[in-house]
DSSP file (Angstrom, degrees, kcal/mol; ACC not computed):
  #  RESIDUE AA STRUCTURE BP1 BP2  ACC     N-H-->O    O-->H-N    N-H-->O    O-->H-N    TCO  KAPPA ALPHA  PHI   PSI    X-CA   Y-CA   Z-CA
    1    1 A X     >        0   0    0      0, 0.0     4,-2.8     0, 0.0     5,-0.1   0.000 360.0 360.0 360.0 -29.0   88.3  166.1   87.9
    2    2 A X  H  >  +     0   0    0      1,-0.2     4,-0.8     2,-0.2    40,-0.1   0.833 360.0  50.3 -77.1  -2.7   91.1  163.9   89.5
    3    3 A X  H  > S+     0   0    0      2,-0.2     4,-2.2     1,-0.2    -1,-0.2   0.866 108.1  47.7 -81.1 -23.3   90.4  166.0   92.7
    4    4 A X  H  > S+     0   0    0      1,-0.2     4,-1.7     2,-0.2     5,-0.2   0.834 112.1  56.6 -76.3 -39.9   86.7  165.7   92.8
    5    5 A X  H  < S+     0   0    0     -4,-2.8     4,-0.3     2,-0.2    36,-0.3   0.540 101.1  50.5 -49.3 -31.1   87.3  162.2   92.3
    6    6 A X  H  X S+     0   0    0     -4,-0.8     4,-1.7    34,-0.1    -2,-0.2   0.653 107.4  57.6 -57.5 -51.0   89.3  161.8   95.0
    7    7 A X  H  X S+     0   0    0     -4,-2.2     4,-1.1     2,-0.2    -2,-0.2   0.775 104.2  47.7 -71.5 -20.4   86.7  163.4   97.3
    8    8 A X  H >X>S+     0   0    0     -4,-1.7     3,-2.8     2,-0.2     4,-1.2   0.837 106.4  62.6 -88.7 -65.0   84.2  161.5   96.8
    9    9 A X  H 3>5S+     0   0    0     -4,-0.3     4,-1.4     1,-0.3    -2,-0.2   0.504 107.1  39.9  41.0 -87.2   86.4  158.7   97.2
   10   10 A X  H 3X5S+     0   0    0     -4,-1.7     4,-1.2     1,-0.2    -1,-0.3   0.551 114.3  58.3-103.5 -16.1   87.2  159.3  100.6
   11   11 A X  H <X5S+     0   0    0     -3,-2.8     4,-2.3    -4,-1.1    -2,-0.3   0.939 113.4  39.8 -76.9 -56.0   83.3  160.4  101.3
   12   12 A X  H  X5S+     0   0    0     -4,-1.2     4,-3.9     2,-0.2    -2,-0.2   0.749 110.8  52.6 -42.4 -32.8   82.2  157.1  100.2
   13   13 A X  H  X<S+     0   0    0     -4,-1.4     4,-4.3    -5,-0.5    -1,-0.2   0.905 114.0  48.4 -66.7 -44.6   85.2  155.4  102.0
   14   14 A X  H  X S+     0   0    0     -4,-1.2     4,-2.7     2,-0.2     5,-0.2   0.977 116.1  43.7 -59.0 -53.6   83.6  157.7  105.2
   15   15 A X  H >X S+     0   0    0     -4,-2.3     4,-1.6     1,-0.2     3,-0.7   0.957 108.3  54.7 -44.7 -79.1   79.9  156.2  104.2
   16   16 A X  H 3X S+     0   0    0     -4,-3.9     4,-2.3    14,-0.3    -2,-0.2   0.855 112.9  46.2 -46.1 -43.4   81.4  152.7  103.8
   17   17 A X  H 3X S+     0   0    0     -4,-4.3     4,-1.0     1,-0.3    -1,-0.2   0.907 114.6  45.5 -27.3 -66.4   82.9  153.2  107.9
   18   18 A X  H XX S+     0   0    0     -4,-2.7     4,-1.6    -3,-0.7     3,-1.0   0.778 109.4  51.3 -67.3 -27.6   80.0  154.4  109.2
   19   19 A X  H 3< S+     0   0    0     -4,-1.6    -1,-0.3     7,-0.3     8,-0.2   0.950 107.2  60.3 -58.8 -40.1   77.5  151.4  107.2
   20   20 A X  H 3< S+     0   0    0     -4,-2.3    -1,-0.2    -5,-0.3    -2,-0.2   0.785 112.8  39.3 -31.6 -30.6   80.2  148.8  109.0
   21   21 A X  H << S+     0   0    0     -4,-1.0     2,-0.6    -3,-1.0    -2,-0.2   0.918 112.1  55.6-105.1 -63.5   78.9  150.3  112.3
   22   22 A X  S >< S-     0   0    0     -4,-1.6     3,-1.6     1,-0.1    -1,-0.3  -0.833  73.0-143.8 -79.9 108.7   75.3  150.7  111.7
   23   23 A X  T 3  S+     0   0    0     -2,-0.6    -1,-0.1     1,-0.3    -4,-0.1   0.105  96.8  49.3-134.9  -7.3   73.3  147.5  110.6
   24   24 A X  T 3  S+     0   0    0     -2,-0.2     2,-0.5    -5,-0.1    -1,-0.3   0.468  93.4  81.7-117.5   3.7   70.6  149.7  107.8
   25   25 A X  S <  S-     0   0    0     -3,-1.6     2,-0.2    -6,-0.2    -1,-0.0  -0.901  82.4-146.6 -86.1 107.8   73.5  151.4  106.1
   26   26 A X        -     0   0    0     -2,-0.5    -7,-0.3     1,-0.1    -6,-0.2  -0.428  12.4-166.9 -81.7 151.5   74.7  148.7  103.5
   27   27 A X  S    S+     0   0    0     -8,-0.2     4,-0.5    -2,-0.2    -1,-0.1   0.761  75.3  64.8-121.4  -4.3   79.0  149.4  103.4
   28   28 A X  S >> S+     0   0    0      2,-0.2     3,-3.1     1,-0.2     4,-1.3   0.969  99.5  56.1 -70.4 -64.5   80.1  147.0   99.9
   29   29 A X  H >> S+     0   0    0      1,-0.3     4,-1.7     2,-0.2     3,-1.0   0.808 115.8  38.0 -54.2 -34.8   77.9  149.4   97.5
   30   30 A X  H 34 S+     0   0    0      1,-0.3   -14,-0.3     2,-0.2    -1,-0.3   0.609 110.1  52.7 -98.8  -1.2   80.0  152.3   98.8
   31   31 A X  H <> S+     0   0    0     -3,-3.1     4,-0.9    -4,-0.5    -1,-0.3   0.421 106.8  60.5 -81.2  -9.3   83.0  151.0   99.1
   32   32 A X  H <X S+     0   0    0     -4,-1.3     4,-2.0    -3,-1.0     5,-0.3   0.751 103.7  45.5 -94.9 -48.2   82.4  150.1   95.5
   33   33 A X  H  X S+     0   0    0     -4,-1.7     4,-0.5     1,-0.2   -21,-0.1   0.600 110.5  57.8 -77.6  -8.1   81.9  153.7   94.1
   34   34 A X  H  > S+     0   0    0     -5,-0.3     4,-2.6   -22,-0.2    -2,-0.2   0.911 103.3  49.7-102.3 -36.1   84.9  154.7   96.0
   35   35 A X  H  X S+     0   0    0     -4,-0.9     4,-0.7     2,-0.2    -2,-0.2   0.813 111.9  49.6  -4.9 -65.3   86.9  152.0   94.2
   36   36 A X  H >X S+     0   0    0     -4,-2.0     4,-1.7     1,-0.2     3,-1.1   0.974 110.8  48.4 -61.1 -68.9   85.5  153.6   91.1
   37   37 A X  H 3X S+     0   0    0     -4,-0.5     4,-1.9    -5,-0.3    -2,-0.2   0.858 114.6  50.9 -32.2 -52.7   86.5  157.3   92.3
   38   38 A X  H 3< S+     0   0    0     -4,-2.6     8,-0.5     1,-0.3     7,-0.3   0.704 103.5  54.5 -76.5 -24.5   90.0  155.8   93.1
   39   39 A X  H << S+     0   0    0     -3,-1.1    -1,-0.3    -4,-0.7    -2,-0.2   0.740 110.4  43.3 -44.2 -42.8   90.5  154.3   90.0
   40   40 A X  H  < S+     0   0    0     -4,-1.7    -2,-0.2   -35,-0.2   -34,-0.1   0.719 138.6  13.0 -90.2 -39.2   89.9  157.6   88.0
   41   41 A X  S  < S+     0   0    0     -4,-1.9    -3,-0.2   -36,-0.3   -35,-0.1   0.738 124.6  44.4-106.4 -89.8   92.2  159.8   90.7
   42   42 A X        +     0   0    0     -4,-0.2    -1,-0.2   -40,-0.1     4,-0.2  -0.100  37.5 169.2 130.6 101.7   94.3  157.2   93.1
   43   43 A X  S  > S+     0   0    0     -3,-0.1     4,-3.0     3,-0.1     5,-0.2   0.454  94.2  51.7 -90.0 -33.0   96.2  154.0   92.1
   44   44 A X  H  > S+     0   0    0      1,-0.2     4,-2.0     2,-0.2     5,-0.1   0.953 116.9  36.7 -71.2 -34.6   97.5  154.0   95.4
   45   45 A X  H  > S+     0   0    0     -7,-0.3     4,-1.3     2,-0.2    -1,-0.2   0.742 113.8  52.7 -68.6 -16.4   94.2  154.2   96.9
   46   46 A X  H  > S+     0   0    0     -8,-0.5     4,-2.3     2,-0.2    -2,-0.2   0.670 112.5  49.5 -73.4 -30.4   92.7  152.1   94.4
   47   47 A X  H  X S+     0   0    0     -4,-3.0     4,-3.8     2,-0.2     5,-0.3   0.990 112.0  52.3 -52.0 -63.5   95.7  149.6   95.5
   48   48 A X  H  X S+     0   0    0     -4,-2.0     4,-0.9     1,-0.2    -2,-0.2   0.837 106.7  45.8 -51.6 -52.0   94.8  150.2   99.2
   49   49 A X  H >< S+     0   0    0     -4,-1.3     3,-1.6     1,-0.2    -1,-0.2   0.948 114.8  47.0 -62.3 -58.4   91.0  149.4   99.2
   50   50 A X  H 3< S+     0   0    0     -4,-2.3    -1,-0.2     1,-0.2    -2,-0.2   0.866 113.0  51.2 -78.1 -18.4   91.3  146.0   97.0
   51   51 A X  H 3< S+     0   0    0     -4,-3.8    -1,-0.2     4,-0.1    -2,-0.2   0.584  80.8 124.7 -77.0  -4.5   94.4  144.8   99.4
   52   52 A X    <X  -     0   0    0     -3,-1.6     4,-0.5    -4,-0.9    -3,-0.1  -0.220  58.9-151.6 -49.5 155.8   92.2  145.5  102.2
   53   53 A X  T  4 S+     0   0    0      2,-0.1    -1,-0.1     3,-0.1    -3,-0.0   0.669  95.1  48.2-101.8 -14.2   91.9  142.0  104.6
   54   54 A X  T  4 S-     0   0    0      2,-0.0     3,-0.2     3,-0.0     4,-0.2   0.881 138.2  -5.4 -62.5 -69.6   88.4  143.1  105.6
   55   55 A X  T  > S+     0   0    0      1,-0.2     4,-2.1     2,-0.1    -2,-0.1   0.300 103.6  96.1-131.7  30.8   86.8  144.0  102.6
   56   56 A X  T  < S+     0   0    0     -4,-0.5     4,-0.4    -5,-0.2    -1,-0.2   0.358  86.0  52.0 -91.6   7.8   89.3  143.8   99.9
   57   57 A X  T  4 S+     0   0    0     -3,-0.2     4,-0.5     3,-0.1    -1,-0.1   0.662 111.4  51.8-101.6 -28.3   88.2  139.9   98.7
   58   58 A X  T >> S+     0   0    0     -4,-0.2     4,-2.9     2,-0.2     3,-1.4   0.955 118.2  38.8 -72.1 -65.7   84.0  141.3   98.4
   59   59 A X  T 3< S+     0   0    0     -4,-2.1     4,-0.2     1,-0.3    -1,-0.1   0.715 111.5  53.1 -86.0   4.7   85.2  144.0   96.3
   60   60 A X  T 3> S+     0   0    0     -4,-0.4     4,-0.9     2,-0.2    -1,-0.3   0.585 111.4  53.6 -81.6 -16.7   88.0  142.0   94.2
   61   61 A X  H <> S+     0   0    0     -3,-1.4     6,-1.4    -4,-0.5     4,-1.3   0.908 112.3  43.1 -59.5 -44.7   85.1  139.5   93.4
   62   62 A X  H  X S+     0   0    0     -4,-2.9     4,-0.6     4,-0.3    -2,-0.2   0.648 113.8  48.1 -80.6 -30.9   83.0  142.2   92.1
   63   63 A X  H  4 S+     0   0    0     -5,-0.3    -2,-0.2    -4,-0.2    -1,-0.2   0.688 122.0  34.3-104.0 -20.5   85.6  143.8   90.3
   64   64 A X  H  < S+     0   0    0     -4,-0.9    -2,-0.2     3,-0.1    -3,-0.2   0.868 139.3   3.9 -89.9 -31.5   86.8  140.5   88.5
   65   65 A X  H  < S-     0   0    0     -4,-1.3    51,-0.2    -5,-0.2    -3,-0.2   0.054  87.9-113.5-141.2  33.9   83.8  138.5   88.0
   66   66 A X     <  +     0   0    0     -4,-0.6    -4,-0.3     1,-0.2    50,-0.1   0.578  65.9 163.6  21.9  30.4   80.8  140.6   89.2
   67   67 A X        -     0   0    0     -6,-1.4     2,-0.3    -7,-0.1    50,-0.2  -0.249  24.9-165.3 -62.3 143.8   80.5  137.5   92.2
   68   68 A X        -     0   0    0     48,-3.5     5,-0.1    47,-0.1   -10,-0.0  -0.923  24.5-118.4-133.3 121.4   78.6  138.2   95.1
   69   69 A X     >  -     0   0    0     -2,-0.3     4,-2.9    48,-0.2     5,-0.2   0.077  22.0-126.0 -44.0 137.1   79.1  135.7   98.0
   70   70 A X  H  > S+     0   0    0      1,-0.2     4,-2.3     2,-0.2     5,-0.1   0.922 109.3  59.2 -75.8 -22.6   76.0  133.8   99.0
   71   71 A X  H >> S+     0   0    0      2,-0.2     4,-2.5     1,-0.2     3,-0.6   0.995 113.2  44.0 -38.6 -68.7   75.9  134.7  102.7
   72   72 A X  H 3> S+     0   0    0      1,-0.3     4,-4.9     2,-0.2    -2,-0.2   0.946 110.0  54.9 -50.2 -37.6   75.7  138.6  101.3
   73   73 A X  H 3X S+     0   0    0     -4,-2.9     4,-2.8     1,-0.2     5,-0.3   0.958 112.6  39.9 -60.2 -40.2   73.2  137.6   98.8
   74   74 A X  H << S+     0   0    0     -4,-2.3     4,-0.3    -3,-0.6    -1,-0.2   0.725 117.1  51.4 -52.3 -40.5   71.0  136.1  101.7
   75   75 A X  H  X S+     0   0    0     -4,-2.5     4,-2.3     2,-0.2     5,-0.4   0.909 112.2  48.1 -70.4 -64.7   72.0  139.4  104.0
   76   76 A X  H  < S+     0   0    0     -4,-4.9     4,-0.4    -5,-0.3    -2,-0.2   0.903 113.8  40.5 -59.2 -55.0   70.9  141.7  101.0
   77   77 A X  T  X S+     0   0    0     -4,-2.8     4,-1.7     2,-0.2    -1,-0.2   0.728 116.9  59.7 -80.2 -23.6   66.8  139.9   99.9
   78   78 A X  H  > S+     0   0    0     -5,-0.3     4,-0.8    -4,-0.3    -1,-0.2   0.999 110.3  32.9 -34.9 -73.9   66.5  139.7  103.8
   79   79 A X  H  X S+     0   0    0     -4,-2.3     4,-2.1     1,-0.2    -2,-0.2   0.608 117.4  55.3 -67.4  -7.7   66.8  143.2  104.5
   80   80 A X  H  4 S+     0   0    0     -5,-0.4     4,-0.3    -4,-0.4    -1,-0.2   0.916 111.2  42.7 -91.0 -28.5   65.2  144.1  101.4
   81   81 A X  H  X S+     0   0    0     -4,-1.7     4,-2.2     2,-0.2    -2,-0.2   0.664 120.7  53.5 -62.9 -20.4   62.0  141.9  102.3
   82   82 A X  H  X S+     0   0    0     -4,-0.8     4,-3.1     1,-0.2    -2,-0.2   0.981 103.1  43.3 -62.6 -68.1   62.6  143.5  105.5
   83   83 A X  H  X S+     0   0    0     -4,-2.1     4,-1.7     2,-0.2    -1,-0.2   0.490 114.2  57.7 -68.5  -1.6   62.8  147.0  104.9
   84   84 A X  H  > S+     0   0    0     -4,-0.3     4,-1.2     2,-0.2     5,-0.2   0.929 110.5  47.1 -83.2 -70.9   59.2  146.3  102.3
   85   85 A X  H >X S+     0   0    0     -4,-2.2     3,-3.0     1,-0.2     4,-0.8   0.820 111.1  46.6 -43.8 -71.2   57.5  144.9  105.4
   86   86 A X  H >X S+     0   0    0     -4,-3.1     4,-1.3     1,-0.2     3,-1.2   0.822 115.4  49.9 -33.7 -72.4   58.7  147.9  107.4
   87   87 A X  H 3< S+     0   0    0     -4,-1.7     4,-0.4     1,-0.3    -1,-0.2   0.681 114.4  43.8  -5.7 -54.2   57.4  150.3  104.3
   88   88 A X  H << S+     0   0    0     -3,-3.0     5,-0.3    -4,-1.2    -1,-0.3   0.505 116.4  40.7-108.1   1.6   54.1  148.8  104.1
   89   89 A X  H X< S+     0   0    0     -3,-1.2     3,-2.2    -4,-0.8    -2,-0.2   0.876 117.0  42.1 -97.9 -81.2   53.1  148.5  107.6
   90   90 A X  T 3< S+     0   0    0     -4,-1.3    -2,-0.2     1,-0.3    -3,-0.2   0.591 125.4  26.3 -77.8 -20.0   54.3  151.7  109.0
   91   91 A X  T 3  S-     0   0    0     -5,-0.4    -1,-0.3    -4,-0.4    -3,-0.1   0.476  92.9-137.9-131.3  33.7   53.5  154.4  106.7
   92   92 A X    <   -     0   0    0     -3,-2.2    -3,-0.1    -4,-0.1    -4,-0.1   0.733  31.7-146.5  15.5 107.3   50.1  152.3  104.8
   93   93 A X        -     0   0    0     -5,-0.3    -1,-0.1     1,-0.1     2,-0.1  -0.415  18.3-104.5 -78.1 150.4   51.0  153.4  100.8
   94   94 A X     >  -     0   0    0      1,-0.1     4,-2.2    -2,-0.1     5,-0.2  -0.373  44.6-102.7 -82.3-162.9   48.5  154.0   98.3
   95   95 A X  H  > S+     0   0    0      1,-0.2     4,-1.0     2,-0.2    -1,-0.1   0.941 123.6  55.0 -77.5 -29.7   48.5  150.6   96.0
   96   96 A X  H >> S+     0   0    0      2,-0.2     4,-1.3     1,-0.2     3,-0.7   0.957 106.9  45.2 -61.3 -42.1   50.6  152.8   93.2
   97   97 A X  H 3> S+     0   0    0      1,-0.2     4,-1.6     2,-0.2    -2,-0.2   0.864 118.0  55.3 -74.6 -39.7   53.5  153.9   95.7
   98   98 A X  H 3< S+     0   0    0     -4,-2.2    -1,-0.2     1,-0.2    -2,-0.2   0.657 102.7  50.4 -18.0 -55.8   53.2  150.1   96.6
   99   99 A X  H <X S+     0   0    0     -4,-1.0     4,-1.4    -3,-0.7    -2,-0.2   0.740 109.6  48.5 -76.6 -54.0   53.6  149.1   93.6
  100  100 A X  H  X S+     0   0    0     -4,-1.3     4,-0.6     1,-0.2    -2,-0.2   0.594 107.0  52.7 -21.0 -60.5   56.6  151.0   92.9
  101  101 A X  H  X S+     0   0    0     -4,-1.6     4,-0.7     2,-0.2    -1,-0.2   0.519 114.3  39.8 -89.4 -15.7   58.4  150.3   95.5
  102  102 A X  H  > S+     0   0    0      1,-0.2     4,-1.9     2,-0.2    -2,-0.2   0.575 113.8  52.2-116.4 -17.1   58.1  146.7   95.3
  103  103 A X  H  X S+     0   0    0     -4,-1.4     4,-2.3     2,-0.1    -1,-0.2   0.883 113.3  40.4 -84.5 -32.9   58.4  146.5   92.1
  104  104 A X  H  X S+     0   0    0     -4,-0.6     4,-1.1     1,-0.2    -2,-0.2   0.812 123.7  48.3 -78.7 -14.8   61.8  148.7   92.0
  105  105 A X  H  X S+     0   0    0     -4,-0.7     4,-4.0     3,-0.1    -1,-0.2   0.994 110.6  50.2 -52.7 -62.6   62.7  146.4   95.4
  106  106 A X  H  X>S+     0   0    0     -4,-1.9     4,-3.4     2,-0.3     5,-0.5   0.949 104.5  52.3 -64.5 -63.7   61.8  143.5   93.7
  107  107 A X  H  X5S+     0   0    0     -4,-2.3     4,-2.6     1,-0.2    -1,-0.2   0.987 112.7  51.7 -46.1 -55.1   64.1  144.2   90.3
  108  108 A X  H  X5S+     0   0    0     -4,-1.1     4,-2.1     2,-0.2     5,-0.4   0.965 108.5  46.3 -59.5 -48.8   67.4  144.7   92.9
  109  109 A X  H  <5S+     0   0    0     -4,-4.0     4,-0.2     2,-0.2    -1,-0.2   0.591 114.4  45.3 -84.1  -6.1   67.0  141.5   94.7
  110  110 A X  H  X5S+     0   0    0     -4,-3.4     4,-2.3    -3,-0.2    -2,-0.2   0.879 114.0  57.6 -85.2 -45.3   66.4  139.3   91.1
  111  111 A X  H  X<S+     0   0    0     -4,-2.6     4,-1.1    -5,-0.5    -2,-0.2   0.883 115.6  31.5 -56.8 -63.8   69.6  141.6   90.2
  112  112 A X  H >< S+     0   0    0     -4,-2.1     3,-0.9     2,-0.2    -1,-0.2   0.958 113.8  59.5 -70.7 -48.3   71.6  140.1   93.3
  113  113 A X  H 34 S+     0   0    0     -5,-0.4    -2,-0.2    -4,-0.2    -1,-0.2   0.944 105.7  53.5 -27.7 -70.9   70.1  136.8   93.3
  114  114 A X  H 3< S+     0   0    0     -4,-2.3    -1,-0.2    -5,-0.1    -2,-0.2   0.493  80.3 108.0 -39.8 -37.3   71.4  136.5   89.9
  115  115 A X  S << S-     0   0    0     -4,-1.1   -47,-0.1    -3,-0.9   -48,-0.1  -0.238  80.8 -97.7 -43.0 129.7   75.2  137.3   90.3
  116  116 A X        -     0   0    0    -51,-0.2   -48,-3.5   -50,-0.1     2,-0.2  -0.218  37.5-116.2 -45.3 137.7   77.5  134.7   89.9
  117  117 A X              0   0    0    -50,-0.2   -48,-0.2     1,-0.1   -50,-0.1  -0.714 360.0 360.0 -89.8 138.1   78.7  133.1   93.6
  118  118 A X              0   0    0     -2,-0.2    -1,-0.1   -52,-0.0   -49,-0.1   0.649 360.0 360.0 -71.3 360.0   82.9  133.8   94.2
């Protein structure tokens, strides 16, 4: 297990790069499951990822007091209002799939709202 644990790890660390780069790819949530991964295999990787100077303060917040900075919080129900509008325009849902989505949108952005600020 600690090897499988390790690879996804370092495939979630790969996700988190490539979200950094591209602007609809979030990079905390997968830097967050690689954390997890590194914990379970890694203490030295687990070390490395919270001493990071980039994104080692987001995910020592998360991991100490489940904080989420309010900038992010702002970043996160933006795009999420974003990506709705984008949803419901471009591909016209019937009212259930609608519904669905906005409601399961809707439950993640009270979710982040809600988090304690670091």
């Amino acid at each position: 297990m600690r090897v499988l644990y390790l690879c996804l790890g370092w495939l979630m660390v790969a996700t988190g790069i490539v979200g950094a780069f591209l602007p609809i790819l979030p990079t905390t949530p997968f830097l967050l499951v690689a954390l997890w991964c590194f914990s379970k295999s890694s203490p030295r990787l687990e070390t490395w990822l919270l001493s990071h100077p980039r994104f080692g303060p987001s995910l020592r917040n998360w991991r100490e007091k489940g904080a989420i900075p309010r900038k992010a919080k702002i970043a996160a129900v933006s795009l999420m209002t974003m990506s709705y509008g984008i949803f419901w325009f471009t591909t016209e849902p019937t009212p259930l799939r609608a519904s669905i989505v906005a409601a399961v949108m809707l439950g993640a952005a009270i979710f982040v709202a809600t988090r304690p600020e670091p």
